[in-house]
Each structure stands twice: as C-alpha cells, then as structure tokens.
N, C-alpha and C positions, 0 to 999 in steps of 0.2 A: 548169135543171140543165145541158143541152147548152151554153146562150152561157160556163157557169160551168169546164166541162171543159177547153173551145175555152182560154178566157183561161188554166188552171191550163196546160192543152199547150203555149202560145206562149211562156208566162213561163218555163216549164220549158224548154223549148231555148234560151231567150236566156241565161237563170240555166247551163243547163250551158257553153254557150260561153262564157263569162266564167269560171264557177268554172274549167273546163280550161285555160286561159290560168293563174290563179294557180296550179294543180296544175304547170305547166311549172316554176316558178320554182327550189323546192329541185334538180329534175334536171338543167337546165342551170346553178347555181351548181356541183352536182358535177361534172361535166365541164366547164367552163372551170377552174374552183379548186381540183378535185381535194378529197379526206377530209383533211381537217388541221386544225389546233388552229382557225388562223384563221377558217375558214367554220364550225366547231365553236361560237364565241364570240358570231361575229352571229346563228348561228341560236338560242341560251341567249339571247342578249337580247332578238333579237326573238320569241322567244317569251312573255318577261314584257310585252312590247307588247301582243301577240295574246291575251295572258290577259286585258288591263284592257278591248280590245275585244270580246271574244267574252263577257265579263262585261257590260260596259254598252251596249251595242248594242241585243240583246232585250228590255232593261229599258225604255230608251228609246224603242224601235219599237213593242213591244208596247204602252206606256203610253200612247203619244198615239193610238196606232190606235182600242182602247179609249174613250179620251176622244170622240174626234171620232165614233168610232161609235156608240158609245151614249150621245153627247150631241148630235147635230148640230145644234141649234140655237145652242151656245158657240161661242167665238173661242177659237182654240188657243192662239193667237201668246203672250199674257198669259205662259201656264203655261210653254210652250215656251223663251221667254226667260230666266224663271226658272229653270227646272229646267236650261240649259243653262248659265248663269252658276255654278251652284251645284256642277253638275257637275266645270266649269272648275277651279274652286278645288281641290276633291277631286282632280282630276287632278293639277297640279302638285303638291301634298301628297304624295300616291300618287310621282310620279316620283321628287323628292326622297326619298323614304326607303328606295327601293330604293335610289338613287345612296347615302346613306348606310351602309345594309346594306354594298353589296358593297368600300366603303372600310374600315368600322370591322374587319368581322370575314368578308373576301373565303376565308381558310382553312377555315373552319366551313359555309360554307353552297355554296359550287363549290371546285373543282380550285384551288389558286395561282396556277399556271401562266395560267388561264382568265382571271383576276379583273381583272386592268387592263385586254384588248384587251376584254372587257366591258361593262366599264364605259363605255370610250370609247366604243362601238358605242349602248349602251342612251342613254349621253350625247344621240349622234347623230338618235339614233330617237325621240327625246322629243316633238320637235313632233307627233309622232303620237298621241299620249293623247288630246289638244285637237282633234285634228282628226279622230279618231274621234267625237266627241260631236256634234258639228256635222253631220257626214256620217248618224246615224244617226238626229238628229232629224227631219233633213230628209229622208230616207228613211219614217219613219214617216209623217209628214205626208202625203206623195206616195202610202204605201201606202192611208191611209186614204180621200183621193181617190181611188183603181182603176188610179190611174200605177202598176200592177207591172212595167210592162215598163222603164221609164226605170230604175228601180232595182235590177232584175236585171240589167240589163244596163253599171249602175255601175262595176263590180268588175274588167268589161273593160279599162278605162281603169287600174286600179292595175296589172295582166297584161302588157299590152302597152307599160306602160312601164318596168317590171323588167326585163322580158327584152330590152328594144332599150339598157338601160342595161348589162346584163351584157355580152350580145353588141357593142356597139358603146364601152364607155367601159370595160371591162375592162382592156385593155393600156394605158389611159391611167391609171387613178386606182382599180386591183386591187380586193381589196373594198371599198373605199370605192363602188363603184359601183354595190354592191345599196343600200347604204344612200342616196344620191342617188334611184333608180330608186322607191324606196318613199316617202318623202318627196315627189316631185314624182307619183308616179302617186297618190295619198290627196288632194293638193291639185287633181287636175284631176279628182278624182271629186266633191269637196266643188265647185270650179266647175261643174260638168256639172249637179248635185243642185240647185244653187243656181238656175240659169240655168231647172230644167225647173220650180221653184215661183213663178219670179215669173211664167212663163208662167202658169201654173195659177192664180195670185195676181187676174190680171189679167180673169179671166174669171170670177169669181166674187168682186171685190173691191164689188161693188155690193150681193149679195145679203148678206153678211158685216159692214157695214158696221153700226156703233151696237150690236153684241153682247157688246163686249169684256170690262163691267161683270159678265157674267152667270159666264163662265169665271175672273176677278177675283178669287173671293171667297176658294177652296179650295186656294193654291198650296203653304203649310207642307203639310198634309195630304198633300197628292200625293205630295210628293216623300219625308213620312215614309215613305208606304206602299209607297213605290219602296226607299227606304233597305233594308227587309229584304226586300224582290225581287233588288236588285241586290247585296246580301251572299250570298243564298243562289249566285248565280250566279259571285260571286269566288271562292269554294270550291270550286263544283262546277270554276270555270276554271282555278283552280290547280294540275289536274291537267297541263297539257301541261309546266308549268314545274315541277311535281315529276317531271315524269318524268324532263326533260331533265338536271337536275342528278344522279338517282339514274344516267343515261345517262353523264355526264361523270366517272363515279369508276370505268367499265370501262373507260375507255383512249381514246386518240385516236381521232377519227371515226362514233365511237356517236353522238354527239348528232347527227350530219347524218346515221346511217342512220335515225334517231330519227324525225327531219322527215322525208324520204321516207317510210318508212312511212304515219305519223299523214294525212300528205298523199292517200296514194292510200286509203287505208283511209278517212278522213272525206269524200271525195269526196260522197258522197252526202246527208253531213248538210249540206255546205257548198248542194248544190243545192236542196235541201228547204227549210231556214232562209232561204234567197235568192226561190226560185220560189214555190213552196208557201206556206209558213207565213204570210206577211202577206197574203195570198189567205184562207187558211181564217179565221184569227184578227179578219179584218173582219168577214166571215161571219159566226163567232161570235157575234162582241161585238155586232151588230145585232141578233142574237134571242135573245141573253140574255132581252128579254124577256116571252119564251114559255118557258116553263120543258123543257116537252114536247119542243118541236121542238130546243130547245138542245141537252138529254139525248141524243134523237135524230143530232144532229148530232157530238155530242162522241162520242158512241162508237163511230159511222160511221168518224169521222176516226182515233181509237185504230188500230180493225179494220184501215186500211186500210194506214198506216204502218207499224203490225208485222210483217203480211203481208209489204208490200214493201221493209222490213227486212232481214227474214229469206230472202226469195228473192236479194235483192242478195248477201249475204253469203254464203248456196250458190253465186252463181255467182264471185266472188270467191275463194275458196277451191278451187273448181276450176280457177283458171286463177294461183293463186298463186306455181307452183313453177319458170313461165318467165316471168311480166311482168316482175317487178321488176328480174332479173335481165337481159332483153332490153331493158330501158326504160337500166340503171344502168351495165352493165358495158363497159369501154374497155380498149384498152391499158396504161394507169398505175392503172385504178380496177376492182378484182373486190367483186364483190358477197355481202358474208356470208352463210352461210345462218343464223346468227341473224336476219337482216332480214326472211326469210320467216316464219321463227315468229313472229316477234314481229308481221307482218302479220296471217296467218292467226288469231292470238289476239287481237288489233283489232275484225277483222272480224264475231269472233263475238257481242261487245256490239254490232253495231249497230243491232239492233232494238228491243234497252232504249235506246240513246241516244235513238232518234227518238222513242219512246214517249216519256221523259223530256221531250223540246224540246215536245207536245204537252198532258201532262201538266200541263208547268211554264205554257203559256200559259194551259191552261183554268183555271188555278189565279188566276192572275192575276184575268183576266176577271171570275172570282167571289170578287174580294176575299177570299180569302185570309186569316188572318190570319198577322201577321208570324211568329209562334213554329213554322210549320208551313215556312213558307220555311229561316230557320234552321235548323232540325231535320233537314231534306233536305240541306243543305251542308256542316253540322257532320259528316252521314253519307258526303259523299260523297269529304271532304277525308280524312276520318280513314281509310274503306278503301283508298285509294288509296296513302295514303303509308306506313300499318303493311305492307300486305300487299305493296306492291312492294319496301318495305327486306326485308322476309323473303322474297320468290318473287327478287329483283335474287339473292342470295346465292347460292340453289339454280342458276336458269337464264338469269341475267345478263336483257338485251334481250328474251328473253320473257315473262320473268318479270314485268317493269315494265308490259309492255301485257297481261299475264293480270291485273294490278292493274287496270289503267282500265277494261276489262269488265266486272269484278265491283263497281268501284264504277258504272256506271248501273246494271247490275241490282241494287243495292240501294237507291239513288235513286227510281227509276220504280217498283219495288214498293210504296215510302214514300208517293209521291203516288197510286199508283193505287190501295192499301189508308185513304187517308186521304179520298178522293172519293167511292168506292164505302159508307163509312161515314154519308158524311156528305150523302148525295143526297135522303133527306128533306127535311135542314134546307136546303139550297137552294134547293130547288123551294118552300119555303112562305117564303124568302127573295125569288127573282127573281119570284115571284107576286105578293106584297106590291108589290114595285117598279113591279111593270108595271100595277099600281092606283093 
C-alpha cells in the first residue's frame, strides 16, 4: 500500500507538471493572438482533434493494460499491431469526413465566416489522428509494465514545444505556429514513448520470447469489444466540439474563452487520466481475479475520486472570481464575466466526470457488454447538445458548460446504477474465471 501511494505521489507531480505546461498553451495563444476569429478556428479544429484523442486514447490504454494484466503470460505486440493498423484506417475515414462535412455543408454546422480557416487548420492538424494511436498504444503498454512515470511525463514534451513555437515562431509564421508547435510536440512524445519501450523491450525480450501464438488467436474479438468502448467514448467526447460550435454562434472570441475555461476547469481530470488512472486500472485489472478484493478496490477507488472531486471544485469556485481574470486579462484583451460562470458551472460536474473516467474503466475491465457502452454515450451526446441548444438561448457560455455537467451526472449515474445492479452476476462471473 505505502510503495503503491509513493508511486501514485511521484506520478502525480510529474503528470501535474506536464498537464500545467499544456494548460499554458490556450493563455498564451491569447495573449500573443489576442480573441479573434483566427485563434477562434484553430481552437474549433483542434478541438475535433482532441475529441478523436480524448475518445481513443482510454480505449486503447485501458485495453492493452487490461490485456497485459490479466493476461501476462500473452505477447501484446500481435493484438497491438492489429488494433493499431485498424485504428489507422478509421482515423483517416474519421479525418476525411469531417474535411468533407465542413466543405459540403460548412453553414449548417459552424459560423461561414469560421468554415474555410478551419478547415485549413483541421486540414493541418490531421497528422495528429495517427499519431495519437501510436502514442497511446504505446503508453499503454509502458503503463502495464509500471513505466507511469515516462508516460506522465509525455505530455511535457507536447507543452514545451507549443509554447517555444508560439513564443519564438509567432512573428515569423502567426498562427500557423501553434499548428507546427503541436505537430512536432506529438511526434517527439511518440519518439520519447518509442525510445522508453525498446528500453523496456530489451530487458524482458528473453522472458517474452515463443508467446506470440498464445495472444494470436483473439484479435477480431478485441477490437469488436473495443469498437462499442470507443463509441461510447466518441459521444461522450463530442462534447467539447458541441460546445465549441454552440460557442461560435455567440460572436467573436467565445470559442477561445470556451478553451480557457474547459482548460483550467478539466485540469484535474487531465492529471488524474495521466497520473492516477493507469496506476489504478493495472491494479484493478490484476485482481479482477478475486472478486472480493476487486469490489473492495473498485469502491475504494469511486469513494476516493468523488471526494477529491468535489473538494477540488469547492476550492476552484472559491477562487474563481480573480484567477481567470488575473491569468487572461491585458491591455488589448478583458476578460468576460460569462468566462467565469461558465467556469464555475464546469467545475461543478467535476466529480461526476472523475466518477465517470472510473466508472467507465471498471466497466471495461468486467467486459461489459456493448449495449451498456452505447446506451451511456447515446445519454451523454443527446444531454449535452439538447440542453446546451436550450440553456446557450437563456445564458449564452453558461449555459453550454451547465449542459457538459449535467451530461456526466447523467453518464456516471447510468454506469454506477448499471454496476451496483449487476454485482452479483460479476462476482459469480470473475469467480468462475479465477477457476
């Protein structure tokens, strides 16, 4: 328990120094770029970026953690390949029909005005689909070995070279040089990720060796059962890109007050999903199975995340009404006080979010079935965008982020009334197994 704290506390300051580095990025493109259509367009694109990663990342990390956990005797690499090629395809699928969308019919779904420096941008940003998959497998892999520290501390490398691209290649090649900045910081996180598994490759390529046949057999399978994981999580992700568009129909500079917010308000889920989460979820997925101690472990872990949750977001809301505003505001740039509400309305889902990111893993772990994935997405896509077109009407930018709160609290209610149901049949399931 003590060596297990030690490692959650290391990972955890390495994970926050890195997520803080990406949290700089929207605040200093506002102050170099100022609120204008332009930084309004990269930040609508890459936010459809950040939807496809923040959607297949956990599918991917979680799945092989999983695998490797509560299989270690298999060869990953088999599945891994697989599921990464396959992914690949889907991704460029996925790219093209956004670029599609925002050509055939760019008036119906953003601003006009938005639609072409978009498109160029999302254009730009594409090699990132691809190189989120890569980065995320191999992330996984590393979590499932106890590398949390290389992989937390990933993320640094994409931070640190945004902001030396903003600040140093600005007055050469203007926005174009967040988009450079993200592009090259994603590729020297996939080299870094790369670089720490052939270490890791090499020191255990002896013990590994003649396995491969065993992990061989079950790749369709995997990747079906990944298929309605990583749907339920496109859904739940295509909340930041519904917001931003419902954000782009109140006027210039919403959708970067959008980001800022969404940015300091997820802070916490960013360090949790980084630090935490593939820490616990190994844990998990190793004593799956003991049904007892799992139970034990999973509700530990609920108990602990909502608590600190919900303590996060009292002190966040206590200190809401001069951060944003002392972090944002300059001589050419003032800071809305919709920015703040629409914070402090953020903040107050974030204990349903973590529940949810927890939720959604343990769900995983115990195979799940697909219809139960769906059914969480289908809930979390459809309150989000009825309730924010109707609350955007009444309170503009508060209104859209009192939508994304109430769609996790209806999310994590779905999975934690659907777990708590169904705790019998697991425990005479992981029983079964562990015979």
């Amino acid at each position: 328990m003590g060596a297990t704290v030690r490692l959650i506390g290391q990972t955890a300051i390495i994970g926050a120094f890195a997520r803080l580095l990406t949290i700089l990025i929207p605040f200093a493109a506002i102050r170099v770029y100022g609120l204008g259509a332009d930084l309004d367009a990269f930040f609508l694109a890459a936010s459809a970026v950040l939807f496809w990663t923040l959607s297949v990342a956990p599918v991917l990390e979680t799945a092989v953690i999983s695998r490797i956990r509560g299989n270690p005797d298999t060869e990953a690499w088999p599945i891994i390949w697989r599921i990464g090629l396959r992914f690949t395809a889907v991704a460029v699928g996925v790219g093209a029909a956004a670029l599609l969308v925002l050509t055939v019919v760019p008036g119906q779904i953003i601003e006009p005005s938005l639609a072409a420096p978009t498109r160029q941008f999302l254009l730009a940003l594409s090699p990132l689909l691809v190189l989120s998959i890569w980065t995320s497998l191999l992330a996984g892999w590393l979590n499932a070995r106890y590398a949390f520290r290389a992989v937390a501390l990933s993320p640094a490398l994409l931070g640190v070279t945004v902001l030396v691209s903003i600040y140093g290649l600005a007055p050469y090649l203007g926005i174009h040089a967040l988009v450079l900045g993200y592009l090259a910081g994603e590729a020297l996180r996939l080299l870094f990720l790369g670089a720490r598994v052939l270490l890791s490759r090499r020191k255990q390529q002896a013990g590994d060796r003649g396995l491969a046949s065993k992990a061989a057999a079950k790749p369709l399978a995997s990747f079906n059962i990944m298929t309605a994981q990583w749907m339920c999580l496109v859904l739940v992700g295509l909340t930041p890109v519904v917001n931003r568009v419902l954000a782009g129909t109140l006027g210039v500079g919403q959708i970067s007050v959008l980001e800022v917010v969404e940015r300091l308000a997820l802070l916490p889920i960013g360090l949790v999903t980084w630090a935490v989460l593939p820490i616990v979820t190994a844990q998990l997925a190793g004593r799956r199975a003991d049904p007892q101690v799992f139970e034990a472990s999973a509700q530990r872990l609920l108990l602990i995340v909502f608590v600190t949750g919900t303590v996060i977001a009292a002190a966040f809301g206590a200190v809401h009404g001069w951060l944003l505003p002392a972090l944002v505001t300059t001589d050419e740039t003032v800071w809305p006080t919709s920015g703040n509400q629409a914070f402090l309305l953020l903040v107050v889902g974030l204990p349903f979010h973590l529940a949810f990111l927890v939720l959604w893993r343990i769900a995983v772990i115990l195979d799940r079935p697909g219809k139960v994935f769906l059914a969480v997405g289908c809930a979390a896509f459809l309150t989000n965008l009825c309730i924010g077109v109707i609350a955007k009407s009444y309170w503009g930018l508060p209104g859209i982020a009192l939508a994304s709160s109430l769609s996790f609290l209806v999310v994590s209610s779905i999975l934690w009334i659907d777990r708590w149901k169904r705790i019998p049949a697991e425990r005479l399931a992981l029983a079964s197994r562990s015979n």
